[in-house]
N, C-alpha and C positions, 0 to 999 in steps of 0.2 A: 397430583395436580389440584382436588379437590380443596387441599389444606393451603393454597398459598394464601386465601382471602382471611382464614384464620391465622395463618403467620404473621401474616403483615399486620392484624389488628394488634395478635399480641407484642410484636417488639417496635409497635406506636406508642404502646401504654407501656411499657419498660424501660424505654431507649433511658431517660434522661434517668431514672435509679441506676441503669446498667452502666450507663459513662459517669456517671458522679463515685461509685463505687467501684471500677475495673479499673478506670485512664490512667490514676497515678500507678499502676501495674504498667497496662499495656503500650503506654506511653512514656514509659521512665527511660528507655532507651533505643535505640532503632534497631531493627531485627530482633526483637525477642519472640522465641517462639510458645502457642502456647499458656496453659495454665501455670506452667514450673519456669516460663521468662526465663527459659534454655538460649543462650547464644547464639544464633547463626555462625556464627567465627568457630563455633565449636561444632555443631553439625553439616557444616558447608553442603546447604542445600540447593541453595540460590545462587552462588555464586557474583559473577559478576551482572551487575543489569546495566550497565550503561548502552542508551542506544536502543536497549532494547524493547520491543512491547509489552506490557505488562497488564494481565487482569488480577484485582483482587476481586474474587469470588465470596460476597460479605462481607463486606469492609467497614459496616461499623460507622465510626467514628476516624474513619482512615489513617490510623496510626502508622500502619505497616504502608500503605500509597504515599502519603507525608514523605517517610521515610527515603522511598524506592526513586519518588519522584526525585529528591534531592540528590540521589545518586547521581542523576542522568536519564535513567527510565521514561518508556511515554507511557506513562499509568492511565488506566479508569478503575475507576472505584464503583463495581455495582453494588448494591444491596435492594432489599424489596422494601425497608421502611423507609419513609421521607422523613419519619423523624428521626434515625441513624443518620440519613442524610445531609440534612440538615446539620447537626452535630460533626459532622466533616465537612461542610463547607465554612462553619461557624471556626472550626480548628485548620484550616488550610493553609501552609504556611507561603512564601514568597512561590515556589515554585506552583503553577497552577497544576490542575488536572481534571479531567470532567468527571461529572459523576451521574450515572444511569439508576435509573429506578430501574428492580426487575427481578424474575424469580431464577435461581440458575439451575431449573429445567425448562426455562423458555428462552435463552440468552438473545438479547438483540444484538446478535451482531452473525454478519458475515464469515465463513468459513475461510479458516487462515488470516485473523484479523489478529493475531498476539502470537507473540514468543515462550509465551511465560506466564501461566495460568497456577494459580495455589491455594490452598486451606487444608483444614490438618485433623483428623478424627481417629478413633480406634473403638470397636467394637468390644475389646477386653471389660474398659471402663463401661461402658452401656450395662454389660452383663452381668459386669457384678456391684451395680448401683441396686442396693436397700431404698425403694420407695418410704417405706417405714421410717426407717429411722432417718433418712433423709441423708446416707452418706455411702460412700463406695466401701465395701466390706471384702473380705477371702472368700465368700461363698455366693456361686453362680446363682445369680435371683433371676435372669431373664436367660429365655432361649436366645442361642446364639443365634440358631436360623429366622428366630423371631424379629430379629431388631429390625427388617427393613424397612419398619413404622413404630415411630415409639412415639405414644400420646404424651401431651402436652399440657400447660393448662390453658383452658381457655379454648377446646375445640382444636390447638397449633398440632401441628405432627413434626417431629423429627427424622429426620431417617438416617441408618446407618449399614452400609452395605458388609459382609463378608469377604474376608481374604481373595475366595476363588471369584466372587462377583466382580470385587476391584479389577482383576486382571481380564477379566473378560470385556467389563467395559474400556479400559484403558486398550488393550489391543481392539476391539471392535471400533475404536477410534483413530486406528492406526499406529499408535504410539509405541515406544520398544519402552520397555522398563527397565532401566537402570540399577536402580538401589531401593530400598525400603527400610526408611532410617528408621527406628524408636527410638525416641530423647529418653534418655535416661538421666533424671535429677539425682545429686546427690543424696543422700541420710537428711533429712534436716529441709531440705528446698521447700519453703512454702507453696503452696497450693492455693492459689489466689482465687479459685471460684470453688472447689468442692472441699469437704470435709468427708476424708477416709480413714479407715480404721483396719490395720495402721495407718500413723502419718508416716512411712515410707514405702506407703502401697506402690506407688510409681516406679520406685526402685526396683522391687521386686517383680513387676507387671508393667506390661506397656502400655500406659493410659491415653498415648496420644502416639502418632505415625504418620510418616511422611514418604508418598510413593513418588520417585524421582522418576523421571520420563524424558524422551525426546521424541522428534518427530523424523522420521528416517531421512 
């Protein structure tokens, strides 16, 4: 809780480098998931939203809210910067949707206010991220038990939970677990935020994971 006043400073002072150099990635087509801009159609995570409630959990520049809204969906888009925010309200297409400031371990909102909550990390990649050389390597650089705080710059914390954590919060939430997808890029798939070594680290390893869930 300590780090969201540093969070938010830091992705004020980034937002508009982050969307001038991701967008044309994360916004080239609707559903893409992800650093390797993996398919939805190909992982059918989401399935259908129409109708449905929908939280994006960080949304950025609302690419994926854009998208979801146009479906049919009744999106919000939270994120904690107003200058992410900002940057989605500035890109918001015909379809509206509202958009919350906020950290998502404080969520404002009501219990039982959405259908359909999402964002997508993997602790593999954390661990074998090379501070040094500044790229994702074969060989474990961080404890795995370690990542539940990973510094930042700028004072920011990350956090990334473990396998057995995942599930504990997810049932202590009520939830039944479904699936646990890892996108897997093919040979070749660019990597539009990190540089690994190899460039078919993701292949080989799951850089990124998706815990599918309902609510009984």
């Amino acid at each position: 809780m300590d780090s969201i006043p540093a969070n938010r400073r830091l992705w004020n002072r980034i937002s508009s480098a982050y969307q001038h150099e991701h967008d044309p990635q994360i916004g080239a087509a609707p559903r893409l998931w992800g650093m390797y801009s993996i398919p939805d159609a190909h992982l059918h995570a989401l399935g259908d939203v129409t109708g449905k409630r929908v939280l994006e959990l960080g949304c950025g520049a609302g690419q994926w809210s854009r998208a979801l809204a146009a479906e049919g969906a009744t999106v919000v888009g939270l994120d904690l910067s107003e200058a992410q925010l900002a940057a989605a309200a500035a890109a918001m297409g015909a379809p509206r949707y509202p958009l919350v400031q906020g950290a998502a371990e404080r969520l404002p909102f009501a219990a039982d206010s959405f259908d359909l909550v999402f964002n997508v990390a993997s602790p593999w990649f954390e661990a074998c991220y090379d501070e040094a050389a500044g790229r994702v390597t074969t060989t474990l650089r961080q404890d795995y038990f370690g990542l539940n705080t990973i510094a930042e710059a700028d004072g920011a914390t990350s956090y990334q939970l473990t396998y057995g954590d995942w599930i504990r919060v997810l049932r202590g939430a009520g939830l039944i677990i479904d699936d646990l997808i890892e996108p897997r890029p093919d040979p070749g798939t660019p990597n539009g935020y990190n540089e690994t070594d190899p460039p078919d680290w993701a292949h080989r390893w799951p850089a990124e994971l998706l815990w599918v869930t309902h609510k009984p």
